[in-house]
C-alpha distance (Angstrom), angle and dihedral (degrees) to the residues before:
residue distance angle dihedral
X1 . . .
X2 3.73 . .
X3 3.86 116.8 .
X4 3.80 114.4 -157.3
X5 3.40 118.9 -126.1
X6 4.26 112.1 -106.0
X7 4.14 96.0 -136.3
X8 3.54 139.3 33.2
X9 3.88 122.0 -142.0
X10 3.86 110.2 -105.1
X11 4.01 109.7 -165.8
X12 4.12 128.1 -35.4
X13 4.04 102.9 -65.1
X14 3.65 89.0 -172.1
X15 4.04 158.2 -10.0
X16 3.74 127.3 -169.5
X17 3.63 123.3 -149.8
X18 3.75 131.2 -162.0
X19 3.82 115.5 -141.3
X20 4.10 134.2 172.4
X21 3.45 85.3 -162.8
X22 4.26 109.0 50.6
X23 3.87 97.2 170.2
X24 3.80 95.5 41.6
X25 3.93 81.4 60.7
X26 3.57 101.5 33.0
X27 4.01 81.4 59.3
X28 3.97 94.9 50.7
X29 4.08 94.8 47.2
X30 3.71 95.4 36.6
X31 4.38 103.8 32.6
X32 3.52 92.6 34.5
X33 3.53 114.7 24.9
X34 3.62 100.3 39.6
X35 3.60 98.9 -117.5
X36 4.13 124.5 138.1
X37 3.68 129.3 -134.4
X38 4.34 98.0 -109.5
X39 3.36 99.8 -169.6
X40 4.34 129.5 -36.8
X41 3.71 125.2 -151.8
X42 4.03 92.3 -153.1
X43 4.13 90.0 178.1
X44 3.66 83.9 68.2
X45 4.01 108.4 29.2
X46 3.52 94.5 -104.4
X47 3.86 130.2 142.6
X48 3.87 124.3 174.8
X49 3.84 110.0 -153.4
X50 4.15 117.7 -162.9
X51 3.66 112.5 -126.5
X52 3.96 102.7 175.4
X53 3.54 102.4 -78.2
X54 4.14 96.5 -18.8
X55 4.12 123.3 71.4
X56 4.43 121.9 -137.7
X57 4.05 92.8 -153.8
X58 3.65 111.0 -153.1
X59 3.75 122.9 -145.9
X60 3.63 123.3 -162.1
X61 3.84 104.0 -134.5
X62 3.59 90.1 -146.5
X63 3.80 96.2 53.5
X64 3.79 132.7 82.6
X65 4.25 95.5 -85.1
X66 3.82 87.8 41.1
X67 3.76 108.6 53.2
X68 4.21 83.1 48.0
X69 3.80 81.9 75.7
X70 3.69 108.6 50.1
X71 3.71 129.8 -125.0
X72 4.12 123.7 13.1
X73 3.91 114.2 -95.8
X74 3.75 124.5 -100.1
X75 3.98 141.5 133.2
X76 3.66 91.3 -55.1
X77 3.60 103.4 47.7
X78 3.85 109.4 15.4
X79 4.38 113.7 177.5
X80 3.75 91.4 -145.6
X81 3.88 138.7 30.7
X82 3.71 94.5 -148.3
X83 3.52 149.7 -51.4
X84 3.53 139.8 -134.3
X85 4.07 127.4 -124.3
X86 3.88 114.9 -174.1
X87 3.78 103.8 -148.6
X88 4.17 133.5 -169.2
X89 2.63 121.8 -123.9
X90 3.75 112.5 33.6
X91 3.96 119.7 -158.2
X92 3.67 109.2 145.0
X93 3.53 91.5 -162.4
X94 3.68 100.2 57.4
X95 3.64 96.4 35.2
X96 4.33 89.6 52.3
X97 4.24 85.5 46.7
X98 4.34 89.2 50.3
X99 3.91 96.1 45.2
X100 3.51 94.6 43.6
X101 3.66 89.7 42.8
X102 3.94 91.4 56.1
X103 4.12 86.8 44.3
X104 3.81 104.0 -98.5
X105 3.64 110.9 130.8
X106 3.89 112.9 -136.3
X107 3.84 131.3 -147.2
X108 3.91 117.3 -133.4
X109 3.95 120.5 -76.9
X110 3.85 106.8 -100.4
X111 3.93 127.8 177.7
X112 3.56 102.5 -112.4
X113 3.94 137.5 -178.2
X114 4.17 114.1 -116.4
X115 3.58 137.5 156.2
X116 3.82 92.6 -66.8
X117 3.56 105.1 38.3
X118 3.65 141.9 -68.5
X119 3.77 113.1 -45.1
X120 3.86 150.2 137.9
X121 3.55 122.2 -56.1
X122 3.97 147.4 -175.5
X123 3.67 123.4 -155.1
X124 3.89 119.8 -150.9
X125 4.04 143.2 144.9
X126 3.25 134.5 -119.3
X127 3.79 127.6 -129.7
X128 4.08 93.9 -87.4
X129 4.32 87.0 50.9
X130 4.25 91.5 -97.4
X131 3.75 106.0 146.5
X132 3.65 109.0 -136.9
X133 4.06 121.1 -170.8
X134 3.87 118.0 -141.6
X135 4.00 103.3 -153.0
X136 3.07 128.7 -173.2
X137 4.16 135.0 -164.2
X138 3.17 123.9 -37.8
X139 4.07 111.6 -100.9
X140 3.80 138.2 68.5
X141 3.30 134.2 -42.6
């Protein structure tokens, strides 16, 4: 017998990210990305970033949450594959000539399937080597 499963996910609530370096990333999601600090829980290394209606938490590796999950992030051992940012408006052009401009290298635009559809996307990492994908509405190019 098959029981069917009471809810149905709505949109990414949350992420968490381990960092050894908090305010180079704070800088990257919050300068550069447009995101804003929600709410941060310094006692304990943690900082709540606003994404539209979802949160990137940000754990200091160094701080009580972070040492809980063994050794900092990087090439070798990253925590996540990647995670997805839906962003408005989307012009690949000008959003490849800011990143760049601010000295984060960008992979090429693809059409690519996400919770709304297929639809352009940019590939990039963060400071700590996360890749993050900037999508934009679902549709052609």
């Amino acid at each position: 017998m098959t029981i069917e499963c009471p809810f149905k996910p709505s949109h990414i609530d949350h992420i968490v990210l381990r960092s050894g370096d908090v305010p180079r990333l704070l800088g990257f999601y919050c300068d550069l990305l447009g995101c804003h600090v929600d709410r941060s829980e310094e006692k304990i290394g943690l900082f709540q970033l606003r994404a539209g209606t979802s949160l990137i938490d940000i754990v200091d590796v160094n701080g009580v949450l972070g040492r809980e999950g063994g050794a900092a992030p990087g090439r070798a051992g990253r925590n996540l594959d990647h995670f997805c940012l839906r962003v408005e408006p989307f012009d690949a052009d000008v959003i490849h000539r800011f990143l760049r401009a601010n000295g984060v290298e960008t992979g090429e635009t693809k059409i690519r399937y996400g919770a709304e559809g297929e639809g352009q996307s940019i590939y990039i990492e963060d400071p700590d080597g996360n890749v993050v994908e900037l999508k934009g509405p679902p549709g052609p190019a």
